[in-house]
N, C-alpha and C positions, 0 to 999 in steps of 0.2 A: 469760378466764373458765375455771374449774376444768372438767374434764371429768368428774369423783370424782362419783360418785354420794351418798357420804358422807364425813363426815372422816373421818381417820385418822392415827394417829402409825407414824413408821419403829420405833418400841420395840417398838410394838405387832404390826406384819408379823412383825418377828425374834422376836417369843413366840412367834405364832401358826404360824410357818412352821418351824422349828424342829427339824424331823420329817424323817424319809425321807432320799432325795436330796439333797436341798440343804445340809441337817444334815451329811450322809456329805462332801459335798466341800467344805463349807464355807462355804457363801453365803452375805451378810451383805445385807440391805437397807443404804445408806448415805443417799439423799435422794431428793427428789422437787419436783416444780413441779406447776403447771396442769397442765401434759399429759405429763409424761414422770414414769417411777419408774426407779433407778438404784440396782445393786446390783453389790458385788464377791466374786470368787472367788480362794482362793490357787492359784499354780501351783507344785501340788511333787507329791509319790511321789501322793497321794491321785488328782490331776488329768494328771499326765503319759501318755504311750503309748511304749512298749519305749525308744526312742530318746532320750526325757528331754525332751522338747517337752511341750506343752501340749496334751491329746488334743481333735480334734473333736466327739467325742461331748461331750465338758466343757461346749464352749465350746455347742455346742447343750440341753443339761442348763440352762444357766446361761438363752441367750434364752428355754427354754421355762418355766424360772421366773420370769423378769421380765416375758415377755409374758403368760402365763395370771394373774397375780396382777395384773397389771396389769388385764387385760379385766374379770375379777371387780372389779374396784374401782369399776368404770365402772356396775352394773348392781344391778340390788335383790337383794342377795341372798335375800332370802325368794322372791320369785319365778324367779329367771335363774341360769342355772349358765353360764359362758362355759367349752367346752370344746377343746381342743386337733382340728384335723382334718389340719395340713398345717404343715411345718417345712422352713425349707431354710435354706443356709447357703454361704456364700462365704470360705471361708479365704487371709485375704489375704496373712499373715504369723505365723512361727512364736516363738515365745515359751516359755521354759526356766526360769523363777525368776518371782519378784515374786508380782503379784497383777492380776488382769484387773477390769475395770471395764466393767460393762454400761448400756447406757441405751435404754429400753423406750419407743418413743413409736408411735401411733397413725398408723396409713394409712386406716384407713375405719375408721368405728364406725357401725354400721347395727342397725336392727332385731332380724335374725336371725343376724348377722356380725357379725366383727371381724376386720381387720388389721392386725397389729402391725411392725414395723422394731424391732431390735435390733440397735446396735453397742456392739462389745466391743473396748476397748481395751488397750494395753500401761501401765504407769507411765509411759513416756514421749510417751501421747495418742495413741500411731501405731493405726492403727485395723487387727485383727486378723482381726475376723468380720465379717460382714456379714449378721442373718439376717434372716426374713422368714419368721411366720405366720400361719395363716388359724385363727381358732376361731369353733365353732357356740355362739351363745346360744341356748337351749334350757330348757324351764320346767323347776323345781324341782319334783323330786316329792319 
């Protein structure tokens, strides 16, 4: 069973997101299921830190776009804003080239809450970040 509050096309996320952040480092919606949304980031001069790795702010940049569009997809948006209150992250392994791969799946979907899990991996599946956050649904004003 879908967790979507409505449908949606991946075309249509990469229009609408398109902006800011994500735009700047690159972010692509790539798929999605029932309950998880899954998008990739390249790692190069945009996403690296001094050393030529893969910066952890990136990799957190990336779960806090796949988790907050994710929460948002879950919720009416005429009425419900799902917003970001708490981000953490677990760098498990460093990463220099390619492109990382995220996948956004839900821990709690509540009422006035939402917890997300995002793991981000390397092209070769080995899993890099580990994060994990908390957003406030909150009415639309």
């Amino acid at each position: 069973m879908s967790i979507w509050y409505a449908p949606f096309t991946i075309e249509r996320l990469n229009s609408t997101f398109d902006v800011g952040l994500s735009a700047h480092l690159g972010m692509v919606f790539t798929a999605a299921g029932d309950d998880w949304l899954a998008g990739t980031m390249p790692v190069d001069n945009r996403t690296h830190q001094p050393m030529g790795l893969l910066h952890g702010g990136a990799s957190l940049a990336l779960a806090e776009t796949l988790g907050s569009v994710a929460a948002n997809l879950c919720v009416d948006y005429r009425a419900f804003r799902c917003l970001g209150q708490e981000i953490n992250a677990n760098h498990l392994r460093s990463v220099s080239s390619g492109v990382v791969t995220g996948t956004a799946r839900p821990v709690h979907l509540g009422r006035r809450s939402h917890v997300w899990q995002v793991e981000i991996r390397d092209p070769s599946a080995q899993l890099v970040c580990l994060s994990r956050m908390t957003l406030a649904v909150v009415d639309s004003r």
